[in-house]
N, CA, C and O atoms as CSV, one atom per row, in Angstrom:
chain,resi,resn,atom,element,x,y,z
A,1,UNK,N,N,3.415,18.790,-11.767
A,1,UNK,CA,C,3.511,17.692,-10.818
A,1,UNK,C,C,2.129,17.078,-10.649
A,1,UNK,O,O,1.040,17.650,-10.693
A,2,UNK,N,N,2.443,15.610,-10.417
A,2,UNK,CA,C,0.583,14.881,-9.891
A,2,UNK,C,C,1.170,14.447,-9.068
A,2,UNK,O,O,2.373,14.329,-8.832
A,3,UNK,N,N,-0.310,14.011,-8.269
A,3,UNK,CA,C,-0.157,13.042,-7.171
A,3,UNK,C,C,-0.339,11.894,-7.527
A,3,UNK,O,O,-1.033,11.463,-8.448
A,4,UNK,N,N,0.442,11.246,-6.618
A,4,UNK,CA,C,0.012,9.626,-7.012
A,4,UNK,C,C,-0.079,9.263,-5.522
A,4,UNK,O,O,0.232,9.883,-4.505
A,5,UNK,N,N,-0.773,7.681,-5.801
A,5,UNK,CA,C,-0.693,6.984,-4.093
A,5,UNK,C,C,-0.454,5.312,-4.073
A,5,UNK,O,O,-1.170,4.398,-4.482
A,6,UNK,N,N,0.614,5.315,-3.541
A,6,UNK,CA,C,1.837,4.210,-3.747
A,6,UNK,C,C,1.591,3.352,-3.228
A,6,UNK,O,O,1.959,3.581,-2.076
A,7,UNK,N,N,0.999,2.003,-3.286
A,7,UNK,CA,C,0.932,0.615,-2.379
A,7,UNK,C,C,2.358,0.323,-2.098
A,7,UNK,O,O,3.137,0.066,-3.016
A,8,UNK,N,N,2.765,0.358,-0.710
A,8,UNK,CA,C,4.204,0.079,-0.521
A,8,UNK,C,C,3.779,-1.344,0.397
A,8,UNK,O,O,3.024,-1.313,1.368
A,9,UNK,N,N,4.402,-2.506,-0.111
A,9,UNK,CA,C,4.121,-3.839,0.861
A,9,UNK,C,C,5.764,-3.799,1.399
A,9,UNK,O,O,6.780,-3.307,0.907
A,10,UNK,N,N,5.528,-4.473,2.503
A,10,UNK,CA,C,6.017,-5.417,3.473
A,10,UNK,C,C,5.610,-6.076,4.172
A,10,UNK,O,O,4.515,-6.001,4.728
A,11,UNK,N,N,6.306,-6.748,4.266
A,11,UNK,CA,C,6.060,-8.393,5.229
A,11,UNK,C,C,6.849,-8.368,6.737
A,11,UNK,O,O,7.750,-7.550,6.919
A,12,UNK,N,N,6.476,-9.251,7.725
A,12,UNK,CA,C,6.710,-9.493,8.659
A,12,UNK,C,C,7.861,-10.680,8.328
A,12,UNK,O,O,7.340,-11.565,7.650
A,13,UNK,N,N,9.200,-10.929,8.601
A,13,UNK,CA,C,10.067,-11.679,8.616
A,13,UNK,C,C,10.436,-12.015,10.302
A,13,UNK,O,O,10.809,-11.223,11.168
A,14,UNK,N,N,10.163,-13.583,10.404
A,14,UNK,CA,C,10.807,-13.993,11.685
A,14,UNK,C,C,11.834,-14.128,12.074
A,14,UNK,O,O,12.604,-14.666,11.278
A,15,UNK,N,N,12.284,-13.822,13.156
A,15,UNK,CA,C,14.058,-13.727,13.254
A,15,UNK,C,C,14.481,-15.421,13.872
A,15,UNK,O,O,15.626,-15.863,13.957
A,16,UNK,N,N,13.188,-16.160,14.249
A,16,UNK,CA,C,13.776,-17.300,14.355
A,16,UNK,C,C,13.783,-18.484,13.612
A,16,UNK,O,O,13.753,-19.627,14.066
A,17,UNK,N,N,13.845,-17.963,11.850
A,17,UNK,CA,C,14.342,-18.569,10.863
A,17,UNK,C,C,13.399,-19.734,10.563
A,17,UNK,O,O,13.759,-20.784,10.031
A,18,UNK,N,N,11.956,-19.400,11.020
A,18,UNK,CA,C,10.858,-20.869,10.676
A,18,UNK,C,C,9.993,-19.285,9.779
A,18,UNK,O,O,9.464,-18.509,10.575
A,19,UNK,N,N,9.898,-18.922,8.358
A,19,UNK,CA,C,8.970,-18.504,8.543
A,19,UNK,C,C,8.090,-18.915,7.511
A,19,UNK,O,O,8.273,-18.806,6.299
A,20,UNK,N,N,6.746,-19.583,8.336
A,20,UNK,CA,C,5.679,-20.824,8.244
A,20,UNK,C,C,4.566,-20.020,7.208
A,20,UNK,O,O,3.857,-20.586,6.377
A,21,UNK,N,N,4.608,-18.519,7.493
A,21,UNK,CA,C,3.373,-17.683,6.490
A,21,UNK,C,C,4.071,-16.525,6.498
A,21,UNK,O,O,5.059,-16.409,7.224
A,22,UNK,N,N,3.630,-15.491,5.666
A,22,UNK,CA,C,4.101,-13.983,5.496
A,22,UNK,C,C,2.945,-13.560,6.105
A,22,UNK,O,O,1.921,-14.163,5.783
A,23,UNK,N,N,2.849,-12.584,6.986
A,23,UNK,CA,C,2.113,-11.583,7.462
A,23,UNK,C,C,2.917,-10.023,6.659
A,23,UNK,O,O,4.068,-9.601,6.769
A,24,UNK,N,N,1.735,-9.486,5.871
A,24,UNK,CA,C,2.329,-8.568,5.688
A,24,UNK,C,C,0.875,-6.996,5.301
A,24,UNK,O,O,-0.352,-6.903,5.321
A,25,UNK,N,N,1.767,-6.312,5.076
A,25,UNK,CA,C,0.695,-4.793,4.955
A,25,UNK,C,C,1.037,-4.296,3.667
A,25,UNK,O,O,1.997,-4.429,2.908
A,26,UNK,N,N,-0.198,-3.597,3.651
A,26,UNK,CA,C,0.021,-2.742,2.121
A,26,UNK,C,C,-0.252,-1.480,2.772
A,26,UNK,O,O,-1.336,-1.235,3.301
A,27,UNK,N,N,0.691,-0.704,2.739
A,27,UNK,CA,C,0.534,0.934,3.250
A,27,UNK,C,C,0.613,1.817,1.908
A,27,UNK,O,O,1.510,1.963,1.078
A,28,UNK,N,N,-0.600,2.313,2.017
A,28,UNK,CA,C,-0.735,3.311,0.610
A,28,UNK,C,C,-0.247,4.800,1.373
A,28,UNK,O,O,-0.572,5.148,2.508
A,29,UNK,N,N,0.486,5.440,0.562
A,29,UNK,CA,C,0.966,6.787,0.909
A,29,UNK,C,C,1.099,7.872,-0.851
A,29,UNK,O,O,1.113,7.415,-1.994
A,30,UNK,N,N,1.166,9.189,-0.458
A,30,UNK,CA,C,0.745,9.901,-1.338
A,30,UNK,C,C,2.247,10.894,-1.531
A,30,UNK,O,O,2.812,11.507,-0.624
A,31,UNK,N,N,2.683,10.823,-3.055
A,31,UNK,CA,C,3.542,10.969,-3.615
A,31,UNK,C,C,3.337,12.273,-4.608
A,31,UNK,O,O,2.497,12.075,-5.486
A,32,UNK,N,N,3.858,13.354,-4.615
A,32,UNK,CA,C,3.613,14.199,-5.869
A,32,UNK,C,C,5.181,14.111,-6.553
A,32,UNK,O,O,6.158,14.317,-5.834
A,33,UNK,N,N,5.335,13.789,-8.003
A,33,UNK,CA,C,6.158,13.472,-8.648
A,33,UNK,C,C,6.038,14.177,-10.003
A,33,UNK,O,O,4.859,14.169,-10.356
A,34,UNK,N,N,6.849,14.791,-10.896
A,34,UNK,CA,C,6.586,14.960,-12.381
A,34,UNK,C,C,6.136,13.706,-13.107
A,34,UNK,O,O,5.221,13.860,-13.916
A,35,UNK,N,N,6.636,12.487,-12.944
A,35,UNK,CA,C,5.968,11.486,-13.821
A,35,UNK,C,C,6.000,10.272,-12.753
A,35,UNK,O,O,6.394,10.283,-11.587
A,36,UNK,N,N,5.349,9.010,-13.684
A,36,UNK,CA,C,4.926,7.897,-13.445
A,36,UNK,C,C,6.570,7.216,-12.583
A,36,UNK,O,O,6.804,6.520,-11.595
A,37,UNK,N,N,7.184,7.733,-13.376
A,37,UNK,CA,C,8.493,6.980,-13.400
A,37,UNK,C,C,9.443,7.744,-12.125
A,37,UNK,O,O,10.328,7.058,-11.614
A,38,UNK,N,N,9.272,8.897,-11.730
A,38,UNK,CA,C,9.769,9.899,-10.780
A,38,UNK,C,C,8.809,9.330,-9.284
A,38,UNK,O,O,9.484,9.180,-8.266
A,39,UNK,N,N,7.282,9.032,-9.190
A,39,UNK,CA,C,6.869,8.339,-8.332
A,39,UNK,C,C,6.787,7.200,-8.068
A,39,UNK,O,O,6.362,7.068,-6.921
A,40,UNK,N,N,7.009,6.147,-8.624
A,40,UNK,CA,C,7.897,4.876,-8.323
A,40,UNK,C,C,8.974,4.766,-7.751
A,40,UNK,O,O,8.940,4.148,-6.686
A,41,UNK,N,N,10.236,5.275,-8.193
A,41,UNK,CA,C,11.460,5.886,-7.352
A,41,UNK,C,C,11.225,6.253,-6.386
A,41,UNK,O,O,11.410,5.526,-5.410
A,42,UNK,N,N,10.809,7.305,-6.274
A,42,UNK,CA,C,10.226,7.645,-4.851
A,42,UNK,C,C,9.476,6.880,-4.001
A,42,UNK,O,O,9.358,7.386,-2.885
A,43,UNK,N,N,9.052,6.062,-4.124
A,43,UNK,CA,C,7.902,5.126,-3.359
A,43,UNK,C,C,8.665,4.228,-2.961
A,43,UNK,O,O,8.646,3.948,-1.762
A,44,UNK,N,N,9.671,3.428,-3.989
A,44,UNK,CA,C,10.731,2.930,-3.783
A,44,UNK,C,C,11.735,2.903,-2.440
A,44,UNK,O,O,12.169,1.991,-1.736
A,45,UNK,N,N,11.853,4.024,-2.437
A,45,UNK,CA,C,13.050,5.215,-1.674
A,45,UNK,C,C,12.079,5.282,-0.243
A,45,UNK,O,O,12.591,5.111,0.863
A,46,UNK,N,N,10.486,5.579,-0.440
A,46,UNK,CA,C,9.963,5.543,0.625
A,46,UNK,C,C,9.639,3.997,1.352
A,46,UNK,O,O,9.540,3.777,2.559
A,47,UNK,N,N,9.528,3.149,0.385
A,47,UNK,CA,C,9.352,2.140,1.309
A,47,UNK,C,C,10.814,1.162,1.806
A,47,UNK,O,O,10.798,0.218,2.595
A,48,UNK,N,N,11.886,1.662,1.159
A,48,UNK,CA,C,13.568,0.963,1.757
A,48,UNK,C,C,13.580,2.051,3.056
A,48,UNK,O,O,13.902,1.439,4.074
A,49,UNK,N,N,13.430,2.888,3.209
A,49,UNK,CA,C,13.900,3.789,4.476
A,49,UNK,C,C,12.138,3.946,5.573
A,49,UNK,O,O,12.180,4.353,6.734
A,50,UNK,N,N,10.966,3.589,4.973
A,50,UNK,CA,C,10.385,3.407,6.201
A,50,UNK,C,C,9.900,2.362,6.735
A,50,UNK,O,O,9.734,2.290,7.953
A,51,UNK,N,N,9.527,1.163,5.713
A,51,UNK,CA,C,9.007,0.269,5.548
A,51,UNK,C,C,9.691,-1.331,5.854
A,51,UNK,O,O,9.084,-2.394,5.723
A,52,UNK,N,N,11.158,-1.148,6.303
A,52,UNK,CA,C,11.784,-1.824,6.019
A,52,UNK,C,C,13.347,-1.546,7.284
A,52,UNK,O,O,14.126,-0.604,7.428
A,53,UNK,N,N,13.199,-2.937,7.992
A,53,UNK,CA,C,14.866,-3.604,9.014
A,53,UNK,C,C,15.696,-3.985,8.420
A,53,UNK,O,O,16.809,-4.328,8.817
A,54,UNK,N,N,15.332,-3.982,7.507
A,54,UNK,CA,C,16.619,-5.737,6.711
A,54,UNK,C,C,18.556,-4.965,6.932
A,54,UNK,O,O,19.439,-5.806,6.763
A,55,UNK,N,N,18.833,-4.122,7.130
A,55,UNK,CA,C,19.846,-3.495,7.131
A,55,UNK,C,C,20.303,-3.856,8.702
A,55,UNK,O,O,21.393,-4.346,8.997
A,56,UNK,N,N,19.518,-3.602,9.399
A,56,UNK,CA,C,19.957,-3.748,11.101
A,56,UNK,C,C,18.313,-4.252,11.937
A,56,UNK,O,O,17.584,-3.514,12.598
A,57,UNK,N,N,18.081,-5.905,11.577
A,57,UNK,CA,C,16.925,-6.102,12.184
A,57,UNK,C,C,17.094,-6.138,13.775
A,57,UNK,O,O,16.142,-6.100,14.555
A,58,UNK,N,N,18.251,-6.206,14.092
A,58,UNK,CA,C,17.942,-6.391,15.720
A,58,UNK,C,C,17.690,-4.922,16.106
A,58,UNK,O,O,17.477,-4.716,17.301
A,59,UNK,N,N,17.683,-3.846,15.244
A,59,UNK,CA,C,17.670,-2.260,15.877
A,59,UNK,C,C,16.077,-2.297,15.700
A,59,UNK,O,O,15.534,-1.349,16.267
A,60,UNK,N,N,15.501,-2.876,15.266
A,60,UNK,CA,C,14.303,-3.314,14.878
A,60,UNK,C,C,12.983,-2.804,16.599
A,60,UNK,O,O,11.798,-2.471,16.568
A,61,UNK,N,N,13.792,-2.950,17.635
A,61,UNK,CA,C,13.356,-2.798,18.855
A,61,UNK,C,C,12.915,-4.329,19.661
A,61,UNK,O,O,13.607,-5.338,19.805
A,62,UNK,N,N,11.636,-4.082,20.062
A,62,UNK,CA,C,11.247,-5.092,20.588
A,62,UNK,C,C,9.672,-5.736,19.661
A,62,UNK,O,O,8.647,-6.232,20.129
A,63,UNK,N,N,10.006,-5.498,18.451
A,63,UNK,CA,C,9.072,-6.225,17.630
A,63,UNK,C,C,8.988,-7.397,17.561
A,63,UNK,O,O,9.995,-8.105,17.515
A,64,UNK,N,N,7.320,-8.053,17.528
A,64,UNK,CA,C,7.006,-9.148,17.814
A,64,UNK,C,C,5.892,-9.420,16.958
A,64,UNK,O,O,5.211,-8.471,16.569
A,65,UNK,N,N,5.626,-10.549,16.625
A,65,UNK,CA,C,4.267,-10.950,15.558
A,65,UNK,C,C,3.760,-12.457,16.310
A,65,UNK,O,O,4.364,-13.529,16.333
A,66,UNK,N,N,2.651,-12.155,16.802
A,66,UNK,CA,C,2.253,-13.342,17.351
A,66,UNK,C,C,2.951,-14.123,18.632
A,66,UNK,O,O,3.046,-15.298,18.985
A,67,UNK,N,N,3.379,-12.870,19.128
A,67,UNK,CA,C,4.509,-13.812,20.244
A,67,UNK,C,C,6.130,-13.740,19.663
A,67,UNK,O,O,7.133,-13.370,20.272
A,68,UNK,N,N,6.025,-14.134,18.546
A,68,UNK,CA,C,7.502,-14.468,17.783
A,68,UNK,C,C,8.877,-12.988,17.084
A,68,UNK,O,O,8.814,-12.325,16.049
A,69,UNK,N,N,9.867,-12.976,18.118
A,69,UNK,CA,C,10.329,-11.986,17.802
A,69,UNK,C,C,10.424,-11.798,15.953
A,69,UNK,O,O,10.330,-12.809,15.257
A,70,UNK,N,N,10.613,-10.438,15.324
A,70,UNK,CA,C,10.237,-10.169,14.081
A,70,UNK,C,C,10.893,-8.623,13.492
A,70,UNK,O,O,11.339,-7.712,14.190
A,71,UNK,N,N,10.815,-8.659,12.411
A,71,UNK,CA,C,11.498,-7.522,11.790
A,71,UNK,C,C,10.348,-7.380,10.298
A,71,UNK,O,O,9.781,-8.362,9.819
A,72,UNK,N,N,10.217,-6.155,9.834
A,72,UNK,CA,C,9.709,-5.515,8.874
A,72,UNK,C,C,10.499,-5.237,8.018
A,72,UNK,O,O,11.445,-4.473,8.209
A,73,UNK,N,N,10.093,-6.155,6.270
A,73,UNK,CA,C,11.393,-6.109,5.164
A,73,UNK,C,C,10.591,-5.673,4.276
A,73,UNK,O,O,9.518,-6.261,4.144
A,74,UNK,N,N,10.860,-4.689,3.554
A,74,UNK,CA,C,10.069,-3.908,2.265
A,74,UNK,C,C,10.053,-5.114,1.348
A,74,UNK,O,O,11.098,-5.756,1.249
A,75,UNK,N,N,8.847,-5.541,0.580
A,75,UNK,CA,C,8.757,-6.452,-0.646
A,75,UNK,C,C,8.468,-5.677,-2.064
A,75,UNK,O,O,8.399,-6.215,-3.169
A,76,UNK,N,N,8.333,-4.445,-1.800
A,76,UNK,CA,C,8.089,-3.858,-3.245
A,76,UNK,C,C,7.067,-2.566,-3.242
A,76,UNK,O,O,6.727,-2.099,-2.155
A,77,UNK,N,N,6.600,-2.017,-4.423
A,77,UNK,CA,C,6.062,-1.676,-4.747
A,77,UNK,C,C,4.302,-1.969,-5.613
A,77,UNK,O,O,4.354,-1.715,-6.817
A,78,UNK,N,N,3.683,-2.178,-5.393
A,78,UNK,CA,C,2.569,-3.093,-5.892
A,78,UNK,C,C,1.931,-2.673,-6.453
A,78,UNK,O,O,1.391,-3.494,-7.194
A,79,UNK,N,N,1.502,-1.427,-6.611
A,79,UNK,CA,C,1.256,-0.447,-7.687
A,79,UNK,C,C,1.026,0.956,-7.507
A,79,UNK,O,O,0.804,1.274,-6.338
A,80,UNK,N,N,1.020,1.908,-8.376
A,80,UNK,CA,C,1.062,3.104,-8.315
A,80,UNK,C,C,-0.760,3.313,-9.373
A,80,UNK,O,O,-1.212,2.662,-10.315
A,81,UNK,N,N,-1.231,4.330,-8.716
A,81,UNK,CA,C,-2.422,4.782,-9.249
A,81,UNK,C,C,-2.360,6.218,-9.218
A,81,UNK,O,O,-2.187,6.520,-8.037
A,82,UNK,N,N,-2.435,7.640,-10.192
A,82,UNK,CA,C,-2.128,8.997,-9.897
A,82,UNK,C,C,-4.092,8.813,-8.959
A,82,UNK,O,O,-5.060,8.070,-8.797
A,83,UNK,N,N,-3.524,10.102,-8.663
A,83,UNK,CA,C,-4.811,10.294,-7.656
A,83,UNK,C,C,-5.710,11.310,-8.866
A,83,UNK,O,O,-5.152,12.096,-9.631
A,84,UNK,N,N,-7.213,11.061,-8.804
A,84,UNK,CA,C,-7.913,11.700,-9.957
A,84,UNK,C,C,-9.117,12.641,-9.221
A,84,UNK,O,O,-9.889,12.335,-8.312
A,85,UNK,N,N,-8.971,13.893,-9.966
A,85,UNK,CA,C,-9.349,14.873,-9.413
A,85,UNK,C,C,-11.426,14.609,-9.331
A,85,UNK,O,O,-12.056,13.819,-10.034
A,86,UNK,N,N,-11.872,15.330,-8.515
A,86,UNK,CA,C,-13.281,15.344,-7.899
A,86,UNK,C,C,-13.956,15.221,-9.796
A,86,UNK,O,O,-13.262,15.989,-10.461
A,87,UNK,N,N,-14.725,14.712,-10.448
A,87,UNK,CA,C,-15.507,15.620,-11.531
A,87,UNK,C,C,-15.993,16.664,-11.608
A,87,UNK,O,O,-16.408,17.143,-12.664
A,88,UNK,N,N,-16.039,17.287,-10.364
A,88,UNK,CA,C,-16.721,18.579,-10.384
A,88,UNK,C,C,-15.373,19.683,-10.618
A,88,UNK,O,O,-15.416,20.710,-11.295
A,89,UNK,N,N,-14.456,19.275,-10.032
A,89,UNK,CA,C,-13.031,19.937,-10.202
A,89,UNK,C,C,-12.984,21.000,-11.380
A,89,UNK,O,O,-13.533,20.345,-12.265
A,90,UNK,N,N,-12.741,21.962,-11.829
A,90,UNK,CA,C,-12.252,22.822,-12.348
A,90,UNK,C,C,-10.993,22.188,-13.254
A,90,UNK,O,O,-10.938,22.518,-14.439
A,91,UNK,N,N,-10.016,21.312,-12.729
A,91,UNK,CA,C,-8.935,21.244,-13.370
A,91,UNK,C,C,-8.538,19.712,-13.197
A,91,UNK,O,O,-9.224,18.970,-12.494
A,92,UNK,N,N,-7.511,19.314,-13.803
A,92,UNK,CA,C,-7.563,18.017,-14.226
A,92,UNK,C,C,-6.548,17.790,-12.622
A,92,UNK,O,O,-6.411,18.586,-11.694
A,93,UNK,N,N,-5.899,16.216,-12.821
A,93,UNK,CA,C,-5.132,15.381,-11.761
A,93,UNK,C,C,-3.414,16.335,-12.745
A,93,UNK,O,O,-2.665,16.899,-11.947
A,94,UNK,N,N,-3.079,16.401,-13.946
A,94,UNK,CA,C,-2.559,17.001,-14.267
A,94,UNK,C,C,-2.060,18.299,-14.343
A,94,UNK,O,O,-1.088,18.785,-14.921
A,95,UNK,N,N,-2.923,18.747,-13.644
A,95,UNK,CA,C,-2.784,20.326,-13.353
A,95,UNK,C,C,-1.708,20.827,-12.450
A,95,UNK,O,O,-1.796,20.340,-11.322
A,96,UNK,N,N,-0.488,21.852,-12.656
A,96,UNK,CA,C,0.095,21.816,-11.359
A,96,UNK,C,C,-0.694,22.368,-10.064
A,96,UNK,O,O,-0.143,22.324,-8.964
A,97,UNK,N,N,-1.922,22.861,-10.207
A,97,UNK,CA,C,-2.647,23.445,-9.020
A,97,UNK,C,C,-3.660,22.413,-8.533
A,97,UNK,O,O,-4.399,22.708,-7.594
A,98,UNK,N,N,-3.734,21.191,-9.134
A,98,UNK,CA,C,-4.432,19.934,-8.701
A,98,UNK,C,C,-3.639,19.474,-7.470
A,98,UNK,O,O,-2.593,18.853,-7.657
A,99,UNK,N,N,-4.140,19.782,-5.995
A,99,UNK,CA,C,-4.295,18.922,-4.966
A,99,UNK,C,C,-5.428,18.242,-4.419
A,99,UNK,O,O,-6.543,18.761,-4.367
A,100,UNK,N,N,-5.076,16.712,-3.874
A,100,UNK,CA,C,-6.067,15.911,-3.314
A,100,UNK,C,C,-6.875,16.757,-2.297
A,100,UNK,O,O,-6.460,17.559,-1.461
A,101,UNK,N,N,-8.286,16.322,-2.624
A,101,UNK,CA,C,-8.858,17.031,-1.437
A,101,UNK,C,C,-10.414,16.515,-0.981
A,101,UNK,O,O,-10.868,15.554,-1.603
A,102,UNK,N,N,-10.965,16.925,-0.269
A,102,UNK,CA,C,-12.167,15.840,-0.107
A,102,UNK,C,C,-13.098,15.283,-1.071
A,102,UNK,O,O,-13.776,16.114,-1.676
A,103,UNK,N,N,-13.276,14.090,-1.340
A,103,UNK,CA,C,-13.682,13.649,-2.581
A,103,UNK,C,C,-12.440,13.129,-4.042
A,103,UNK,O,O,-12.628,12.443,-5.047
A,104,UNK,N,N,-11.330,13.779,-3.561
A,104,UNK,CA,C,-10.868,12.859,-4.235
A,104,UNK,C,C,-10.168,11.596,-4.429
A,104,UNK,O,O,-9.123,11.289,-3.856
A,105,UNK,N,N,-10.816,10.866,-5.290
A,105,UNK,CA,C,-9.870,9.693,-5.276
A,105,UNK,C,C,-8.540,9.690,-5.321
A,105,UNK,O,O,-7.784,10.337,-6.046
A,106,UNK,N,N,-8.212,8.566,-4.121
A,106,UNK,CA,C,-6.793,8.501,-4.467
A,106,UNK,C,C,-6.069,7.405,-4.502
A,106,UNK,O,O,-4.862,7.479,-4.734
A,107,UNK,N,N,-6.855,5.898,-4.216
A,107,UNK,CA,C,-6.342,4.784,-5.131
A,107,UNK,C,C,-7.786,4.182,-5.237
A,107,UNK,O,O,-8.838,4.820,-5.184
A,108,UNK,N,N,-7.611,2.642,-5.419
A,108,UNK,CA,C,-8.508,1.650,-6.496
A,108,UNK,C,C,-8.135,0.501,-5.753
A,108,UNK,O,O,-7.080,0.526,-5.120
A,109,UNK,N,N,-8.828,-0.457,-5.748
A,109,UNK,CA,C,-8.942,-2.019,-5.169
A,109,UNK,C,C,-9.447,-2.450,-6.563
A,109,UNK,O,O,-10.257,-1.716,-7.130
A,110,UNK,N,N,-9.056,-3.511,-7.117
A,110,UNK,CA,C,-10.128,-4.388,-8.013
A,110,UNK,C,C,-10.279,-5.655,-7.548
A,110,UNK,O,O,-9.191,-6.222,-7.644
A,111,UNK,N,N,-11.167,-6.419,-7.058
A,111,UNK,CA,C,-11.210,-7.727,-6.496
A,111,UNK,C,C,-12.825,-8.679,-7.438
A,111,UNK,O,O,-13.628,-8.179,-8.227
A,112,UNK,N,N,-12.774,-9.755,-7.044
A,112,UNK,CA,C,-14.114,-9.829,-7.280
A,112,UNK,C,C,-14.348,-11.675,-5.922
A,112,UNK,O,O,-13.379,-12.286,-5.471
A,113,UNK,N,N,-15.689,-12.015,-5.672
A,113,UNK,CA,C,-16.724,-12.773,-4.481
A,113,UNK,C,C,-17.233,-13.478,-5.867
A,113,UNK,O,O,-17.213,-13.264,-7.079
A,114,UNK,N,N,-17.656,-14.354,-5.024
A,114,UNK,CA,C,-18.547,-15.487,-6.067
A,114,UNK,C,C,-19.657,-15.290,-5.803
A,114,UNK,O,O,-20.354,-15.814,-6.671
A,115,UNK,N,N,-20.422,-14.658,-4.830
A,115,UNK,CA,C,-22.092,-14.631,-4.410
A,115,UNK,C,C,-22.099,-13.331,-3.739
A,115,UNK,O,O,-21.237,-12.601,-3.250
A,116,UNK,N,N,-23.556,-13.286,-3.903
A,116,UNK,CA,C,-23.904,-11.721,-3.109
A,116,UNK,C,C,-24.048,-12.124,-1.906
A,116,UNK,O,O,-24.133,-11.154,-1.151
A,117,UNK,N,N,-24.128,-13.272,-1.285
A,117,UNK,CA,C,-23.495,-13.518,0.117
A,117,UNK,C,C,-22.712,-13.111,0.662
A,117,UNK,O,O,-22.847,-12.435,1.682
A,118,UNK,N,N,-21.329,-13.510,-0.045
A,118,UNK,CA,C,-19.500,-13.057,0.115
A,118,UNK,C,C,-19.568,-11.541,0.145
A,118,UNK,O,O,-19.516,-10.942,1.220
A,119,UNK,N,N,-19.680,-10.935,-0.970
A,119,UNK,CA,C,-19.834,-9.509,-1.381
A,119,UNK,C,C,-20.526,-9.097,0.208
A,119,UNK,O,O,-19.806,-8.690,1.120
A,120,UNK,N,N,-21.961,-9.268,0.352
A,120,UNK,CA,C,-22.682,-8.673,2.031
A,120,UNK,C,C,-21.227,-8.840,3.059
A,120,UNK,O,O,-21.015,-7.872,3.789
A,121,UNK,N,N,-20.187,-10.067,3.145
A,121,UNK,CA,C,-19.834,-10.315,4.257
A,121,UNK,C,C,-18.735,-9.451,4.504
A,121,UNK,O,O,-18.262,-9.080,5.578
A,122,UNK,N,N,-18.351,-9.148,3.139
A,122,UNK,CA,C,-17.038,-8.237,2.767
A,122,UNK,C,C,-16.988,-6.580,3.314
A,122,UNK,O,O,-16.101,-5.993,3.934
A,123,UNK,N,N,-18.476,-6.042,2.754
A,123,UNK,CA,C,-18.975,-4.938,2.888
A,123,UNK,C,C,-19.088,-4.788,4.523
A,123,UNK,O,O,-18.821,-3.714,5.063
A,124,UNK,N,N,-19.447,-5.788,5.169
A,124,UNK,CA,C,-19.492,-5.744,6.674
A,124,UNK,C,C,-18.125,-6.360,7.250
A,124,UNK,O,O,-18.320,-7.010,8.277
A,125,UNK,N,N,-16.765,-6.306,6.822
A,125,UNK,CA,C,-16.014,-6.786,7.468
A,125,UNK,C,C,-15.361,-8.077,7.602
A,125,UNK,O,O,-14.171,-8.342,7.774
A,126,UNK,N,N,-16.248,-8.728,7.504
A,126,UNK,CA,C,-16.197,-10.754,7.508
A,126,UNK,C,C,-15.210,-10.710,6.826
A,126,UNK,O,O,-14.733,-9.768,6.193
A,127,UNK,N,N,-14.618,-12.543,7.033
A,127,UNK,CA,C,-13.773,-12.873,6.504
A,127,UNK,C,C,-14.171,-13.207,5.110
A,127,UNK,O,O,-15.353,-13.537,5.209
A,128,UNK,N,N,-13.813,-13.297,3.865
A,128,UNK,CA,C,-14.449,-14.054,2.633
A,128,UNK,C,C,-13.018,-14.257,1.906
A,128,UNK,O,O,-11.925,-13.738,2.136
A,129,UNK,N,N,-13.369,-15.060,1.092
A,129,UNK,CA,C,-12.033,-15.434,-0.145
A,129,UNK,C,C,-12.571,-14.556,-1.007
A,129,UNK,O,O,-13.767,-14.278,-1.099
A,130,UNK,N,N,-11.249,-13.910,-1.945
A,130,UNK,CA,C,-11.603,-12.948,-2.456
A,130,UNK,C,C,-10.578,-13.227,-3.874
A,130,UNK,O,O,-9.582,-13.893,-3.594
A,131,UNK,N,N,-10.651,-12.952,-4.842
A,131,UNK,CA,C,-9.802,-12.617,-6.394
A,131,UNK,C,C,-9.652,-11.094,-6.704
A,131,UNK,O,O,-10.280,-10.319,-7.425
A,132,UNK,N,N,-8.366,-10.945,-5.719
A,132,UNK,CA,C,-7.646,-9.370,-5.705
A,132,UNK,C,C,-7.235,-9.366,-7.299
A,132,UNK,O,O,-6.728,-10.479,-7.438
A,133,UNK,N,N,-7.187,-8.729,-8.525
A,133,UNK,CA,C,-7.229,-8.616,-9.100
A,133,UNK,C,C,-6.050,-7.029,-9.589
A,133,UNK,O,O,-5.606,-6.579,-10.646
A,134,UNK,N,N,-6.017,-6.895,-9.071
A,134,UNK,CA,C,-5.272,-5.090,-8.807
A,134,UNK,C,C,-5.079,-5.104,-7.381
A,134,UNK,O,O,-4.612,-4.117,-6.812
């Protein structure tokens, strides 16, 4: 078995049928699966049953986005990355005795800033336009 760690998106859907932008999240969560194809399914499976109203949005509670009543609809899966063991590790991400543990990676961003301006504003938080890339 490896681990992997699953970008599960959803979006914010308005229940009063104007919806003007997507507000949505990328919740990464950690999956141990025999293969690539066994943690997708699963991530799948995890983001229709946690990630996601669309079945009964008014059970939804008293969710709200900006004021505007709202419901949470799974959009997918966005990618899967296995989680890769420390270098100092003894044993590979393949190993069945490979668990995540401090130091190890367990996903990846690829983006890229046009100036080492953007890049400073990013590193501190600021807003910047960015080319998510992965």
């Amino acid at each position: 078995m490896a681990w992997y760690a699953a970008h599960i998106v959803s979006y914010v859907k308005f229940k009063d049928a104007i919806q003007d932008r997507f507000p949505l999240w990328e919740n990464i969560v950690l999956i141990s699966a025999e293969s690539v194809d066994a943690a997708y399914e699963e991530a799948e499976k995890i983001g229709k049953e946690s990630y996601d109203d669309t079945e009964d949005p008014d059970n939804s509670g008293d969710m709200t986005w900006d004021g505007r009543p709202a419901y949470w609809v799974f959009a997918g899966v966005r990618k899967l990355a296995v989680c890769t063991a420390d270098v100092n590790d003894e044993i590979t991400e393949t190993d069945p005795q490979f668990r995540p543990t401090h130091g190890t990676e367990i996903t990846y961003l690829e983006m890229e800033v046009s100036t080492q301006e953007e890049l400073a504003k990013l590193v501190d938080g600021a807003s910047v336009m960015i080319r998510y890339d992965q």
